[in-house]
C-alpha positions as semicolon CSV with decimal commas, in nm:
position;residue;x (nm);y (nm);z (nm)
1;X;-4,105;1,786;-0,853
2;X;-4,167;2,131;-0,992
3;X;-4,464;2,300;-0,915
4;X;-4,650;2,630;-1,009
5;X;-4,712;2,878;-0,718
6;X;-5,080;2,805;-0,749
7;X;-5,065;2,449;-0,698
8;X;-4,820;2,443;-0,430
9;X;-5,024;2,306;-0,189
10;X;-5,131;1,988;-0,344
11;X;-5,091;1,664;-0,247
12;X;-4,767;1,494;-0,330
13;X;-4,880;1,185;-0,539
14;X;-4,671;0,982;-0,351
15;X;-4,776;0,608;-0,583
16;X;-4,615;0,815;-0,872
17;X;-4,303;0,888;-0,706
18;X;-4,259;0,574;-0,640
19;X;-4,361;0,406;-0,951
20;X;-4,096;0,674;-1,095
21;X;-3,812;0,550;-0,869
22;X;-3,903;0,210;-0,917
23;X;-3,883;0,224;-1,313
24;X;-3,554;0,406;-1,294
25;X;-3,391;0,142;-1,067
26;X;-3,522;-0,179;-1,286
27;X;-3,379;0,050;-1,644
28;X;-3,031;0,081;-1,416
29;X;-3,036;-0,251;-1,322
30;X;-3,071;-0,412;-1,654
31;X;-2,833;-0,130;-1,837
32;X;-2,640;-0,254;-1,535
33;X;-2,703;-0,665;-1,668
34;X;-2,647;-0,558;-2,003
35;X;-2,335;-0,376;-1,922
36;X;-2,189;-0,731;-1,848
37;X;-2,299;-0,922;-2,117
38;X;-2,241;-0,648;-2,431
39;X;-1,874;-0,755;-2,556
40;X;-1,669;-0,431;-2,615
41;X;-1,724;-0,461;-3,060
42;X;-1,390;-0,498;-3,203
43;X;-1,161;-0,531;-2,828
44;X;-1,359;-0,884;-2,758
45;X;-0,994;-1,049;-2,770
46;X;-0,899;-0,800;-2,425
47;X;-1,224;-0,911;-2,261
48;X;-1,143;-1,256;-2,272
49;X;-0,695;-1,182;-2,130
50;X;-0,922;-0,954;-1,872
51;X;-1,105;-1,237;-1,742
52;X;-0,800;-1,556;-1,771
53;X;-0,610;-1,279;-1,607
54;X;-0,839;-1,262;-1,292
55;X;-0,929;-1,619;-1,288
56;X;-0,565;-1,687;-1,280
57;X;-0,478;-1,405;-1,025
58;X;-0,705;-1,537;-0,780
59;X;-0,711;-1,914;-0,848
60;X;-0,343;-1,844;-0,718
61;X;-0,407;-1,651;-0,471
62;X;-0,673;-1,938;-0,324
63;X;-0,402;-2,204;-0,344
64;X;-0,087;-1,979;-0,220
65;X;-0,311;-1,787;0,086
66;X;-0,515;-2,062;0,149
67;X;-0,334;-2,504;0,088
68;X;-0,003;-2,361;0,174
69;X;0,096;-2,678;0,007
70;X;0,275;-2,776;-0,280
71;X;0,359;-3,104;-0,528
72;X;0,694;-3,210;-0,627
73;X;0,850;-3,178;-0,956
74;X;0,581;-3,197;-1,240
75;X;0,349;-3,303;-1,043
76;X;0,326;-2,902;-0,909
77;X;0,184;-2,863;-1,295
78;X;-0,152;-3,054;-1,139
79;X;-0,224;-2,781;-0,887
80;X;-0,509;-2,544;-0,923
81;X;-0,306;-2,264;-0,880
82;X;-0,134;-2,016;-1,127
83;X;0,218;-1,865;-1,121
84;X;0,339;-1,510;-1,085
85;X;0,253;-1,358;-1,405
86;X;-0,127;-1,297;-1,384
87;X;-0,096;-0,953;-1,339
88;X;0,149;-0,870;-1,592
89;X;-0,128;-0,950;-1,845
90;X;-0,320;-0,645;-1,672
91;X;-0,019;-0,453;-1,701
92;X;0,020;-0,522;-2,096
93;X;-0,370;-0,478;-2,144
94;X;-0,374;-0,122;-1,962
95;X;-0,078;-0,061;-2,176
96;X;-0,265;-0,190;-2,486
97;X;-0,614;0,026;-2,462
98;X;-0,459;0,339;-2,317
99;X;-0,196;0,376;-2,547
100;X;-0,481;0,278;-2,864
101;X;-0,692;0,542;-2,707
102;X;-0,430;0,834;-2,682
103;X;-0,325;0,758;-2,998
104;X;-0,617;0,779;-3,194
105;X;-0,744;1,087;-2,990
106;X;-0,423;1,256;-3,062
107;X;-0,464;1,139;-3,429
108;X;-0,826;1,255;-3,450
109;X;-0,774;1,597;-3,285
110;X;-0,425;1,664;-3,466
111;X;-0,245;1,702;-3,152
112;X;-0,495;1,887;-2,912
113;X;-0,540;1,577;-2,656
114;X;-0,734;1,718;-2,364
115;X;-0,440;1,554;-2,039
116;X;-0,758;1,665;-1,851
117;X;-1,022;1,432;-1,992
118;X;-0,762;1,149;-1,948
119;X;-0,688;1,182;-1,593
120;X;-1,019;1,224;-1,481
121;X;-1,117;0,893;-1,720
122;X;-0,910;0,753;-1,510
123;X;-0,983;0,829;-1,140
124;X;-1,358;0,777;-1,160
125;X;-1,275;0,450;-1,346
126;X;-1,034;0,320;-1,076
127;X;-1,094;0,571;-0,724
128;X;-1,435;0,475;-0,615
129;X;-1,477;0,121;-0,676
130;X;-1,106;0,105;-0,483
131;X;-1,196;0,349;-0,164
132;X;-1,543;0,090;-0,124
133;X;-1,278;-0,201;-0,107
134;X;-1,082;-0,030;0,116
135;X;-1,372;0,055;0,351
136;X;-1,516;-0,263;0,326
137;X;-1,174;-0,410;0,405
138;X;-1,075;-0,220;0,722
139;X;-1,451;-0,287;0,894
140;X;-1,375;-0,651;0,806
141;X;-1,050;-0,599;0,964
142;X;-1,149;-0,465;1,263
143;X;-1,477;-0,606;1,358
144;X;-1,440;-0,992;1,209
145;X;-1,057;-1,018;1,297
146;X;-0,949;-0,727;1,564
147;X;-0,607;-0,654;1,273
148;X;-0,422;-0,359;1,250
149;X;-0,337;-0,411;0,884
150;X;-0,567;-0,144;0,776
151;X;-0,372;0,109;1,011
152;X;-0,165;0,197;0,695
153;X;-0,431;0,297;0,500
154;X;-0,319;0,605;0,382
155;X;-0,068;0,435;0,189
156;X;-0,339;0,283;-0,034
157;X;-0,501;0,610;-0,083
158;X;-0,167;0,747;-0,237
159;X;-0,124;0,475;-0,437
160;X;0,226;0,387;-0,291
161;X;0,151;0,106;-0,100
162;X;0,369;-0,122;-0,368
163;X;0,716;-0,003;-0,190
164;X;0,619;-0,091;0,146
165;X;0,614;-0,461;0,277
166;X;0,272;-0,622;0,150
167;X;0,242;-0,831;0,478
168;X;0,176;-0,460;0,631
169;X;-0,043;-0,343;0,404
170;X;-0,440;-0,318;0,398
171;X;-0,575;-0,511;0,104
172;X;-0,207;-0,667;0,022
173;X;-0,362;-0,762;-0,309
174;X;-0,368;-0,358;-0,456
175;X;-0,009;-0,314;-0,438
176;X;-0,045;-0,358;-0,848
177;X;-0,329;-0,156;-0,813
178;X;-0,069;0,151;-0,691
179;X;0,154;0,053;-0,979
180;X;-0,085;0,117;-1,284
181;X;-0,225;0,412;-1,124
182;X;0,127;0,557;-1,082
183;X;0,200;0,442;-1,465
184;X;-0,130;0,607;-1,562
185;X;0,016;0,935;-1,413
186;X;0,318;0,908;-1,615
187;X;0,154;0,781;-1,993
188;X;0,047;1,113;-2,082
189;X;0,405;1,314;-2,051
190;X;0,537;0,993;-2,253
191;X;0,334;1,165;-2,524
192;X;0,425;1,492;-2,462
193;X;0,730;1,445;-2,496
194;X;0,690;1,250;-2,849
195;X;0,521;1,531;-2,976
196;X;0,805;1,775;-2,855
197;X;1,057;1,546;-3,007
198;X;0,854;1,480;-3,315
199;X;0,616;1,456;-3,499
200;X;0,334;1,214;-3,300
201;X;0,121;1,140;-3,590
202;X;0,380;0,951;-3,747
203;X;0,449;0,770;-3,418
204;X;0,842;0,655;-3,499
205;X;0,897;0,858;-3,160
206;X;0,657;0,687;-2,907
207;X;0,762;0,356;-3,011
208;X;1,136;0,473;-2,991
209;X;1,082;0,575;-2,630
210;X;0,888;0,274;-2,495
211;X;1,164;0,045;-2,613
212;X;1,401;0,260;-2,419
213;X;1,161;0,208;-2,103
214;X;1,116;-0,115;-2,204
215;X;1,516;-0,167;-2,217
216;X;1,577;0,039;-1,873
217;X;1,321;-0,181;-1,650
218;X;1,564;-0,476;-1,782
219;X;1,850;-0,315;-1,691
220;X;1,715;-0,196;-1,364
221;X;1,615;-0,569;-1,279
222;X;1,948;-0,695;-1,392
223;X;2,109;-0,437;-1,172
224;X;1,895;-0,533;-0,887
225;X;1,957;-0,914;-0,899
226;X;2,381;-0,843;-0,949
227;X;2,366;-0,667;-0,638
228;X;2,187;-0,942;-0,448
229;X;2,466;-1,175;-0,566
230;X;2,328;-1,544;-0,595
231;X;1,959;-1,609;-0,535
232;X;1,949;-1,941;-0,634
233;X;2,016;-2,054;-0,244
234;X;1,950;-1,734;-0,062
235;X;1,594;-1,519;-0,142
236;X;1,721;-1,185;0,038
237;X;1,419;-0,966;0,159
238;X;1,547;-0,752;-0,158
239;X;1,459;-0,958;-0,370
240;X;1,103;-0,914;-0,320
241;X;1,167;-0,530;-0,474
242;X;1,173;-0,748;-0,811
243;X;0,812;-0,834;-0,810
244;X;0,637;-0,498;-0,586
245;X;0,822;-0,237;-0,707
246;X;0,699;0,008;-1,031
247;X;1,074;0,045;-1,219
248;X;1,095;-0,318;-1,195
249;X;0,785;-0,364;-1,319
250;X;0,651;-0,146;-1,578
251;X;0,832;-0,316;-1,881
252;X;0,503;-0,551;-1,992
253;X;0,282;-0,226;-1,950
254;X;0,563;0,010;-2,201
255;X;0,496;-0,284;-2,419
256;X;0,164;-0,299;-2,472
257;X;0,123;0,108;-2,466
258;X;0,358;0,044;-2,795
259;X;0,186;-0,210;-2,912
260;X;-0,162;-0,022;-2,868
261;X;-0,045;0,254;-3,020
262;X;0,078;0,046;-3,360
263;X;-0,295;-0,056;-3,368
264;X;-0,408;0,239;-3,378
265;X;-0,177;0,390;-3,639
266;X;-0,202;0,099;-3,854
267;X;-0,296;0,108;-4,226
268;X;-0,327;-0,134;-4,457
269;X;-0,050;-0,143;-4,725
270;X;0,014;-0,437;-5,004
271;X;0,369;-0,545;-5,002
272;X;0,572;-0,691;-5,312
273;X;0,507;-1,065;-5,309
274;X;0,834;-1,150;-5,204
275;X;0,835;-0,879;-4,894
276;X;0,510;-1,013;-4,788
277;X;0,648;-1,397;-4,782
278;X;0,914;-1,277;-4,589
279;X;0,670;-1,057;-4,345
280;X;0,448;-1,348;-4,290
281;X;0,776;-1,585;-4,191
282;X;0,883;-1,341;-3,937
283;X;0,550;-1,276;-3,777
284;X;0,519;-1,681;-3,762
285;X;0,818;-1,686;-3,581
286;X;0,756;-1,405;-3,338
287;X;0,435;-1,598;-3,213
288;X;0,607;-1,916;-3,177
289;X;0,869;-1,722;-2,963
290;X;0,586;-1,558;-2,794
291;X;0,401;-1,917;-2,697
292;X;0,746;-2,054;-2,557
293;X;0,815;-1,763;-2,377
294;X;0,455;-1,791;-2,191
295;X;0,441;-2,141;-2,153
296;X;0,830;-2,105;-1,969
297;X;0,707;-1,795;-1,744
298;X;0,371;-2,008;-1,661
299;X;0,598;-2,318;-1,587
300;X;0,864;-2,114;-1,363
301;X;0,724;-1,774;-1,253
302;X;0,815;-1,435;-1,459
303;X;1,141;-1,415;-1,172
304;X;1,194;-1,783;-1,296
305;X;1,130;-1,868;-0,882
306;X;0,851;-2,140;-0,901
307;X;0,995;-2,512;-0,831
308;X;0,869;-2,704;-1,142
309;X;1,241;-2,677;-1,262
310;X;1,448;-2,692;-1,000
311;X;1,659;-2,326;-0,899
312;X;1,955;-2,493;-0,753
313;X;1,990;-2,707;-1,074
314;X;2,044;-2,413;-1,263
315;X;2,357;-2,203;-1,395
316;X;2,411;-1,875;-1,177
317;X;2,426;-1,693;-1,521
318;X;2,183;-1,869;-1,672
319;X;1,932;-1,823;-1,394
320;X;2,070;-1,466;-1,371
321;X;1,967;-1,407;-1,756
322;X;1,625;-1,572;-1,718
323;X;1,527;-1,363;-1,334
324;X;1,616;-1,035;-1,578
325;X;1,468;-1,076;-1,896
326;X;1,196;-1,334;-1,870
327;X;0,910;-1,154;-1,725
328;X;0,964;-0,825;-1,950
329;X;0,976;-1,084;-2,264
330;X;0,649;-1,173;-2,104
331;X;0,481;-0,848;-2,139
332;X;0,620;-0,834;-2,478
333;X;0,478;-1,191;-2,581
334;X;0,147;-1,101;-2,497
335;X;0,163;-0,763;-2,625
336;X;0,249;-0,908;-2,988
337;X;-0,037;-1,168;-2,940
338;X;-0,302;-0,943;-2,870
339;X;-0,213;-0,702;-3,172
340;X;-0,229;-1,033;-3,374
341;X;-0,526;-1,094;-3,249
342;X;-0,665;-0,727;-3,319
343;X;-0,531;-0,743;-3,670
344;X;-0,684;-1,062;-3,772
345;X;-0,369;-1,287;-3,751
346;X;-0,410;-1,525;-3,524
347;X;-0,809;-1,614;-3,622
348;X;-0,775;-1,971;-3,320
349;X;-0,679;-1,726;-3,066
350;X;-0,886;-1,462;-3,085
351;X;-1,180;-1,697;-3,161
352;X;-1,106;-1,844;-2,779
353;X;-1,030;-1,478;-2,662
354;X;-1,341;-1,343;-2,792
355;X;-1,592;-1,587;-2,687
356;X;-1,885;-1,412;-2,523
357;X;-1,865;-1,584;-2,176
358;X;-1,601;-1,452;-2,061
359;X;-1,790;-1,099;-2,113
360;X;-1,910;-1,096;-1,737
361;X;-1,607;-1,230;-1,580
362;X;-1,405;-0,907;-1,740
363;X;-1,655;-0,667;-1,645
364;X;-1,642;-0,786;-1,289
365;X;-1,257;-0,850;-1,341
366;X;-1,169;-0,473;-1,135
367;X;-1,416;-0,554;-0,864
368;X;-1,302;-0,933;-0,815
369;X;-0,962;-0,852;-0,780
370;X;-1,046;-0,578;-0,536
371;X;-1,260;-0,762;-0,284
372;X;-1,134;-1,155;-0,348
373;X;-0,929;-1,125;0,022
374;X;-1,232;-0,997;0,178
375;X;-1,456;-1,348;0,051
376;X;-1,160;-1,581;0,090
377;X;-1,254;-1,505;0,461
378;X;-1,606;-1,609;0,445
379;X;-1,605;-1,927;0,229
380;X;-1,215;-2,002;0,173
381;X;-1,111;-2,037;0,525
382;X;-1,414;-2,186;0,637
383;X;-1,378;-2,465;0,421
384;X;-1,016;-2,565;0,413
385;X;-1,049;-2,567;0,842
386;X;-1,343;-2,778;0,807
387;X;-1,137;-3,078;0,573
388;X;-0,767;-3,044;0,702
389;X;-0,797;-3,380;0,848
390;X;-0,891;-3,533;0,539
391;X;-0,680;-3,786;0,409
392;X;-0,300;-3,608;0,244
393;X;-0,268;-3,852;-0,063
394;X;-0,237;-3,674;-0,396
395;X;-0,598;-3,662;-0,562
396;X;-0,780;-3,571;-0,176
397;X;-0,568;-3,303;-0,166
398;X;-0,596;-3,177;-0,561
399;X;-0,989;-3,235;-0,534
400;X;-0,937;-3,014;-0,203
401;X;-0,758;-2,745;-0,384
402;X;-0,965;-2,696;-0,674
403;X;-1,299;-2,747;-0,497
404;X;-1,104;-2,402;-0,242
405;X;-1,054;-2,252;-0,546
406;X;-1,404;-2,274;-0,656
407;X;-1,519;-2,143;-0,327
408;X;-1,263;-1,858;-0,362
409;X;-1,356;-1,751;-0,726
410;X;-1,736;-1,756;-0,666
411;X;-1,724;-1,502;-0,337
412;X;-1,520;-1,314;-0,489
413;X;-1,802;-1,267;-0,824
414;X;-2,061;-1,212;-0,558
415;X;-1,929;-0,916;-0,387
416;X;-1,782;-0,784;-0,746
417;X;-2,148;-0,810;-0,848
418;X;-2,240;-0,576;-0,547
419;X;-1,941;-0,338;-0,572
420;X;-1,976;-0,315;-0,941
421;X;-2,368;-0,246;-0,935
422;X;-2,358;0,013;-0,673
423;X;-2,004;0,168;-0,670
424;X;-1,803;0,086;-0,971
425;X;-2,019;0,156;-1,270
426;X;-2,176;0,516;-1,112
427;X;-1,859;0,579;-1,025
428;X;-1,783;0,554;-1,435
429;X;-2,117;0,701;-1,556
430;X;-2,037;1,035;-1,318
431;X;-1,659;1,038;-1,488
432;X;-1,873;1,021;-1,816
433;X;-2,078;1,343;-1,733
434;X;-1,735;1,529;-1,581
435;X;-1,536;1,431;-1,926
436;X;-1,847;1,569;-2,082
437;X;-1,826;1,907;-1,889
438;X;-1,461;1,920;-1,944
439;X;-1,495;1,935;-2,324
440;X;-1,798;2,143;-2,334
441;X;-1,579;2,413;-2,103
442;X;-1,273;2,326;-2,355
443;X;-1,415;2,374;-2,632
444;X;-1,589;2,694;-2,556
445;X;-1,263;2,820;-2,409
446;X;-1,154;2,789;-2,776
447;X;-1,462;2,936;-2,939
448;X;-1,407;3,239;-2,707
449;X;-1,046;3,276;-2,789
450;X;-1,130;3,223;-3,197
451;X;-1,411;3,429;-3,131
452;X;-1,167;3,704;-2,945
453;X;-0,888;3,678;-3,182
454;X;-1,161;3,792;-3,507
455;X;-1,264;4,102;-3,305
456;X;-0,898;4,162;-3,221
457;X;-0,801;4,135;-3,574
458;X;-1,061;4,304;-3,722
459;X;-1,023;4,610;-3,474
460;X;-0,631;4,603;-3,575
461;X;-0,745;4,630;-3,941
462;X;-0,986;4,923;-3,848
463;X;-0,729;5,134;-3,637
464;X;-0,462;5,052;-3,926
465;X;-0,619;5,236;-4,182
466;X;-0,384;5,538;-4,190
467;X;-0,507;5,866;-4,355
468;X;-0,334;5,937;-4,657
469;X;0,012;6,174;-4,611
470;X;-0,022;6,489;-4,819
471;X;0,275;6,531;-5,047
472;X;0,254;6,839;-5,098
473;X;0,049;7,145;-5,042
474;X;-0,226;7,060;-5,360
475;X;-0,350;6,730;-5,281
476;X;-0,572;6,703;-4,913
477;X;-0,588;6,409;-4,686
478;X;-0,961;6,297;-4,700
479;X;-1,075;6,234;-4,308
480;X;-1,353;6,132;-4,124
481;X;-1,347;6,347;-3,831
482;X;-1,553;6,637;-3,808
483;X;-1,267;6,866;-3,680
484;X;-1,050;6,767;-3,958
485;X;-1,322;6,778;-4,204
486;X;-1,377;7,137;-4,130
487;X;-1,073;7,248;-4,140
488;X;-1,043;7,068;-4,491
489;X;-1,398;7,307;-4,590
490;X;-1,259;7,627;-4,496
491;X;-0,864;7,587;-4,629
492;X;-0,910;7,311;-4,871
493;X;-0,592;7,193;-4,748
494;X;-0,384;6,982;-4,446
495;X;-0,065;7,207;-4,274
496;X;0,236;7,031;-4,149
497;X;0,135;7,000;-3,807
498;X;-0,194;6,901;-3,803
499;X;-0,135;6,569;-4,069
500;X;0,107;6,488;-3,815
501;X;-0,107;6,527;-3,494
502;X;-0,351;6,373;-3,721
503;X;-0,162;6,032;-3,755
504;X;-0,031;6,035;-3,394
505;X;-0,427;6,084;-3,316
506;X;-0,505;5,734;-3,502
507;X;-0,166;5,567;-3,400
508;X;-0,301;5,663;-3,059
509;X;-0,639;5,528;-3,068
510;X;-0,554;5,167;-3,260
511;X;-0,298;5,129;-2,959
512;X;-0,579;5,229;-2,711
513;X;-0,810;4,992;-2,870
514;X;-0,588;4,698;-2,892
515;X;-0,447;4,766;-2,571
516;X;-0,778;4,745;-2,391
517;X;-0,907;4,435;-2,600
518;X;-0,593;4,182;-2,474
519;X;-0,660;4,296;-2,095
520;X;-1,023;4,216;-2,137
């Protein structure tokens, strides 16, 4: 409250202050409400893979962590629990809006992308909502549970905790947490590097380098699994590399930063009606590939591990093939289904993708996935200790899981609703104002240095003028200085010597000038 020096000992209305605090927190609350519910115009399609992608993450997670149990055969198709692909549709969607939104930034400021802006986008959208988790996590820890786990906390702060063993690690769940964030540090020299190599705006270059990422995580994998010889019996400790480790990895998010970026350059061109038949055939066929190569990755894992389909049953090399390639053609399925569904191609899917209730569910998606360990503690457990003597035929125990499940999903939401409201979304509006800053400095950097460059040329033009050189004896050099111009009134006439120390005098003083204008 500012006050005038006269009035500076009045009362402090005190009801007003508080009517004032108490108006601001109901507007942030219901921005906060109507944060949830407001579909992002145009992305609906990514809010809907956002929210499957943490109902499936941690409907597995409450079945895995929590039943322990498993059905034979097809039967295992009944459980309420996911396979190992969840977060690769996190990867491809990261991939998908940060590669849109690079692309048409560097489109719309012809090159000048502020690597500044980006990065700190980035840590105030991911850093504080994941240091509260952590906190919350390690008081858990120690004061519910007496664990150490947390003692390795620093690793989750450097966001390397993915190459360490996730049994040690505080808040086992982030491990993909560390590998976006270390992909996020690594998107923006992808582009540099474009533009270095060509020119960005026409974007043949990005989309030539992500499929050579995209071909080396394959290779990497299929490196990997040679060297562990046959996995089919034996699952080495190694093997686990396959799934934690960023090379092995980061071929669904390479796809979808190509894919985003194709969005974003796209333009809408008419094709001969022949080309177009032919167009239309081929895209057909690409999202029937893409459906069979989800609905195999869903059935068997994306390391083709699960036991729907037996692993003993299958062919070293064909079982070789499908541990190296599936989970990457995963990441580029969905990639190519959610640029159909931005481009108005597949109208059934993006109807189910875009359907406003799963709004909330994405916009708590960052928080839920963050905190879901910390609830399984307080309603999971609980509940599966309190009916493990129930009876072990098939539909107790599936009514079992999915009722855990349930319980697991719906703590989680709670304490995403908390962490959101009070950590997550100031955490974005403050990276809001900082981007803000950033640009406002940027771009008066530039007006300074336009600004600068004017004066400097307009100096340069001033000192350049050079008197005019006397041919000979009858025709004078017109000056402005009063020396010169005297000597000019009384002779009528420029020597030798003097039109020389005359130009060395101006030569002299444009240097000066110019000289002193580039230090300041």
């Amino acid at each position: 409250l500012k006050r005038n020096r006269d009035s500076i000992n009045e009362p402090i209305n005190w009801c007003s202050v508080m009517a004032l605090a108490l108006k601001s927190t109901c507007n942030y609350f219901r921005e906060t409400r109507d944060s949830l519910f407001d579909s992002n115009k145009g992305w609906a399609a990514c809010d809907g893979l956002r929210a499957i992608a943490v109902l499936w993450v941690c409907g597995g997670h409450a079945s895995f962590f929590g039943t322990h149990e498993s059905l034979p055969g097809l039967l295992g198709l009944l459980e309420p629990y996911s396979k190992d692909v969840a977060v690769d549709l996190f990867l491809v969607l990261s991939g998908f809006l940060i590669g849109n939104a690079l692309q048409r930034e560097v489109i719309k400021g012809c090159g000048q992308t502020s690597w500044a802006s980006f990065y700190a986008r980035r840590f105030f959208r991911i850093v504080p909502a994941y240091l509260s988790a952590c906190l919350i996590s390690l008081i858990v820890e120690r004061t519910a549970y007496g664990t150490t786990s947390c003692n390795t906390l620093w690793r989750n702060f450097l966001f390397v905790n993915n190459f360490f063993q996730p049994a040690e690690a505080c808040m086992g769940q982030s491990w993909s947490i560390a590998v976006e964030f270390q992909l996020y540090l690594l998107t923006p020299p992808l582009f540099v590097l474009s533009e270095k190599l060509g020119k960005l705006r026409s974007a043949p270059w990005i989309h030539l380098l992500c499929a050579s990422g995209w071909l080396t995580s394959c290779a990497l994998r299929f490196h990997l699994l040679l060297t562990l010889g046959d996995s089919r019996t034996t699952m080495t400790p190694d093997f686990a590399a396959l799934y934690f480790f960023t090379q092995y990895r980061f071929a669904p998010y390479i796809a979808g930063v190509s894919a985003g970026v194709a969005v974003a350059m796209d333009a809408k061109k008419s094709l001969p009606e022949q080309d177009a038949i032919v167009a239309a055939t081929l895209k057909n066929m690409a999202t029937a590939c893409s459906y069979v190569v989800i609905a195999l990755a869903w059935l068997n894992g994306g390391d083709f591990t699960n036991l729907v389909v037996p692993i003993k049953s299958l062919n070293a090399v064909v079982f070789l093939l499908l541990s190296s390639f599936l989970r990457p053609l995963l990441g580029l399925s969905v990639a190519w289904l959610l640029t159909s569904c931005t481009r108005g191609q597949a109208p059934l899917l993006n109807a189910f993708l875009s359907a406003r209730v799963w709004s909330p569910i994405a916009g708590l998606s960052y928080s839920m996935y963050l905190l879901e360990a910390v609830g399984e503690k307080f309603s999971n457990w609980p509940f599966l200790a309190a009916t493990q003597h129930l009876s072990k035929a098939i539909p107790v125990q599936l009514l079992r899981g999915y009722a855990s499940m349930a319980l697991y999903i719906s703590a989680a939401m709670l304490l995403a609703i908390l962490n959101f409201t009070l950590v997550e979304r100031p955490g974005m509006l403050l990276g809001k104002r900082v981007i803000s800053a950033l640009k406002g400095l940027s771009q008066g950097r530039r007006l300074t240095r336009e600004s600068s460059s004017k004066t400097s040329r307009k100096l340069d033009l001033e000192a350049a003028e050079p008197a005019a050189v006397v041919p000979s004896n009858d025709t004078p050099v017109p000056s402005t200085s009063p020396r010169t111009s005297e000597a000019i009134n009384q002779s009528g006439q420029l020597s030798g010597p003097e039109q020389m120390q005359r130009l060395e005098e101006q030569s002299k003083t444009g240097q000066d000038v110019k000289l002193s204008l580039h230090r300041l």
